[in-house]
C-alpha positions in Angstrom: -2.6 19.7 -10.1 -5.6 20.8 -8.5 -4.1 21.8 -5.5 -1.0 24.0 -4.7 1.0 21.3 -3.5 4.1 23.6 -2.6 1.8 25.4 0.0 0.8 22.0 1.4 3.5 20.0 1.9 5.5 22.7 2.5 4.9 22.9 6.7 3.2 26.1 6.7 -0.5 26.3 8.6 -1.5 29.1 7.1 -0.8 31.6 9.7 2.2 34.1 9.0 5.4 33.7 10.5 3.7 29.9 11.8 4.8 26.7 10.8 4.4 23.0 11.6 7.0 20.0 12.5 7.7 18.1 9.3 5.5 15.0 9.9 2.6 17.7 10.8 1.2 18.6 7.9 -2.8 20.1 8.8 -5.6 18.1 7.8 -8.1 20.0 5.1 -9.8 21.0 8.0 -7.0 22.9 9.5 -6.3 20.1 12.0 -3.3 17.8 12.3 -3.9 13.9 12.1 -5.1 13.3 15.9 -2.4 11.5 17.8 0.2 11.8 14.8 3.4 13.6 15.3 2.2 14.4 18.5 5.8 13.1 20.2 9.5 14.4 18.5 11.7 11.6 17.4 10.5 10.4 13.5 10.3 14.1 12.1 13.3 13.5 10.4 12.2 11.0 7.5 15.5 9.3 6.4 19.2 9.5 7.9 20.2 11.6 5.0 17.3 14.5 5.6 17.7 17.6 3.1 15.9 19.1 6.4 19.5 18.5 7.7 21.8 20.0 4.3 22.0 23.4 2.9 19.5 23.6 -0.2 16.5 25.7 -0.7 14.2 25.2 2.7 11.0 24.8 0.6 12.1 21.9 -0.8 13.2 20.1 2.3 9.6 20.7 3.6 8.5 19.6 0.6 10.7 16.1 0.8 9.9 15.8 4.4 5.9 16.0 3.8 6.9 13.8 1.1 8.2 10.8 3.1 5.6 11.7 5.9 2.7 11.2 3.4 4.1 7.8 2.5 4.6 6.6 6.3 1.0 8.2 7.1 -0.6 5.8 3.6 1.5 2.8 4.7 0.0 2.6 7.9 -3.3 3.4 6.6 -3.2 0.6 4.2 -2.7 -2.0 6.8 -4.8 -0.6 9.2 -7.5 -0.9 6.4 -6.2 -3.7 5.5 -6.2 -5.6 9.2 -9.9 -3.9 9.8 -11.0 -5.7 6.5 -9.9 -9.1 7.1 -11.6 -8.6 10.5 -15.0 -8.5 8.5 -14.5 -11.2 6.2 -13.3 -13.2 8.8 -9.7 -14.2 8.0 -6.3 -12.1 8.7 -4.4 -9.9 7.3 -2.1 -12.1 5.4 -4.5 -14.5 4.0 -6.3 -11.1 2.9 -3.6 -9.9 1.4 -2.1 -13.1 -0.4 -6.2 -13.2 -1.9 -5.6 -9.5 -3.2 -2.4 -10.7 -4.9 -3.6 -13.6 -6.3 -6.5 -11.6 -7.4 -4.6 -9.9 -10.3 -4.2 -13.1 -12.3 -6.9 -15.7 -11.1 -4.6 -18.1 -10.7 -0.6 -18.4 -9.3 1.2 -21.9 -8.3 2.0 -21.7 -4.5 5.9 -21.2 -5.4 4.8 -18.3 -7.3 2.6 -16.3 -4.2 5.6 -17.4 -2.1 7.9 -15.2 -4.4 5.2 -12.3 -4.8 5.1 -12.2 -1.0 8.3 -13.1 0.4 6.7 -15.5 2.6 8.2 -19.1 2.6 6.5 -21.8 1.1 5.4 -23.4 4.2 3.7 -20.2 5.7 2.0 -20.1 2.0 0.8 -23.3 2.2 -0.5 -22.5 5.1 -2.3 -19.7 4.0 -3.7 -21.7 1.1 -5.3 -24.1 3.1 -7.0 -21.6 5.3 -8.1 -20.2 2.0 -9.5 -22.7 0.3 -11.1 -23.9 4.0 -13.3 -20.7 3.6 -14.1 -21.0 -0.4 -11.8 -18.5 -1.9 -9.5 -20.7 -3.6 -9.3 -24.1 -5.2 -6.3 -26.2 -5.9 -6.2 -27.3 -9.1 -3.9 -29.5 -11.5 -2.4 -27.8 -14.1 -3.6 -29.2 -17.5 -0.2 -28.7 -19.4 1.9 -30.0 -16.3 -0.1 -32.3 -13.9 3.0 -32.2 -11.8 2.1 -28.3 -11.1 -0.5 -27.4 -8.8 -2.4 -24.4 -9.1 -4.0 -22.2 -7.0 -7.2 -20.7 -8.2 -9.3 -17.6 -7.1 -13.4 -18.7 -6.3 -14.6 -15.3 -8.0 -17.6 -15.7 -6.6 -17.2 -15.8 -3.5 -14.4 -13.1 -4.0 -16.9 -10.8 -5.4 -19.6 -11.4 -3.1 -17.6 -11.1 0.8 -14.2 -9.0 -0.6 -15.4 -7.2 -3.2 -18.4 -5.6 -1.6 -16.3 -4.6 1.9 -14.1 -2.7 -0.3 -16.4 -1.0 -2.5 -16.8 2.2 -1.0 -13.3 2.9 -0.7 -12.8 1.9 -4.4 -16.2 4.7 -5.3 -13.9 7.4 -3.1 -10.6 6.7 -5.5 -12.6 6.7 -8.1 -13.8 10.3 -6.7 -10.7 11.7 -5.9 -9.2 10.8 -9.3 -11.9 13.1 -11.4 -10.5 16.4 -9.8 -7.2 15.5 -12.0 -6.3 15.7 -15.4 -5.4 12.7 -17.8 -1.3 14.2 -17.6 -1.4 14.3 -13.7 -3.1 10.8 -13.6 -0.3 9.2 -15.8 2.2 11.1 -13.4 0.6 9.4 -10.5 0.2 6.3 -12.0 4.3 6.5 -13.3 5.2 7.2 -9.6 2.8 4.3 -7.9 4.8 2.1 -10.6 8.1 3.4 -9.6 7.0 2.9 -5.9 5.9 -0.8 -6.6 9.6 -1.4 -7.6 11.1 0.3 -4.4 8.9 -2.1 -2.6 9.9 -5.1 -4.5 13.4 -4.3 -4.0 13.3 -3.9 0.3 10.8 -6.4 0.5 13.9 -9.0 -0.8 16.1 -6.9 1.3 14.2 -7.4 4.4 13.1 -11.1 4.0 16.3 -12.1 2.1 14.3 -14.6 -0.1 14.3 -15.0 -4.0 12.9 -12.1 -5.6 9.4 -11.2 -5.7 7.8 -11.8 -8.7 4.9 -10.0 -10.5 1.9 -10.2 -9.3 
């Protein structure tokens, strides 16, 4: 890629004989994230660390900025996420059952239940509050009448959720021109591969069904 990502990630500042905590990683600017990895405790990633084993040390660092990246995007996400919702005036779940419904138009309520983990009475829940504001409609299903479904208001989607998320989408959209066609399939092989590791703890953590597709 465009970067050297073995200098990056591998803990090193720059300065010889120098290095960072795993979890430290510099900012392009030479500065670490402010008030991250400030305290010792989460520098070790996962119980079994390569940090802790006997392979090459480069590629520990390189697992450890690994993991650290993901923590440091996670958190960012819902942070963006929570910081959203608070300027479209509903929370963070309702946002973020609206983004999943987003990618189809239209689920049943049993169906965003099992994309989310969330129970069906928390979903209906959310539904309501939904289509209270004009994002959704309920509507019956024309093959089943029995089946009700829920339906994204594009409109109003496009015009208060779209347009709070627009700059963020023009700075992906950025990034991803400094890399080539074979490192954007990589990226978009691992986000897949990610998706399922998501899918699979999500059900491990709520210990619902399984989450269907969005």
């Amino acid at each position: 890629m465009s970067e050297d990502p073995a200098g990056a990630a591998a803990g090193h500042d720059g300065q010889p004989g120098r290095e960072t905590q795993p979890g430290r990683e510099t900012q392009p600017g030479g500065e670490a994230p402010p008030g991250w990895g400030a305290q010792p405790g989460w520098e070790t990633p996962w119980p079994e660390s390569p940090a802790t084993g006997t392979g090459r040390r480069e590629r520990a660092d390189l697992e450890t900025a690994f993991a650290a990246g993901l923590r440091r995007t996670g958190a960012l996400m819902q942070l963006m996420g929570t910081a959203a919702a608070d300027k479209i005036g509903i929370n963070a779940t309702d946002l973020n059952c609206l983004n999943i419904l987003s990618f189809s138009g239209h689920m049943t309520a049993g169906e965003l239940a099992r994309a989310t983990g969330l129970t069906t009475a928390s979903i209906t829940g959310v539904v309501d509050r939904l289509e209270e504001a004009g994002f959704v409609t309920r509507e019956r299903d024309p093959h089943d009448r029995r089946r009700v479904v829920v339906q994204i208001n594009l409109d109003r989607a496009m015009k208060d959720v779209a347009t709070i998320f627009a700059p963020m989408l023009r700075s992906w959209r950025e990034m991803s021109a400094r890399y080539s066609d074979d490192e954007l399939r990589l990226i978009v092989d691992f986000y897949g591969r990610m998706e399922q590791v998501f899918r699979e703890h999500l059900l491990r953590l709520r210990g619902g069904p399984e989450a269907a597709e969005p």
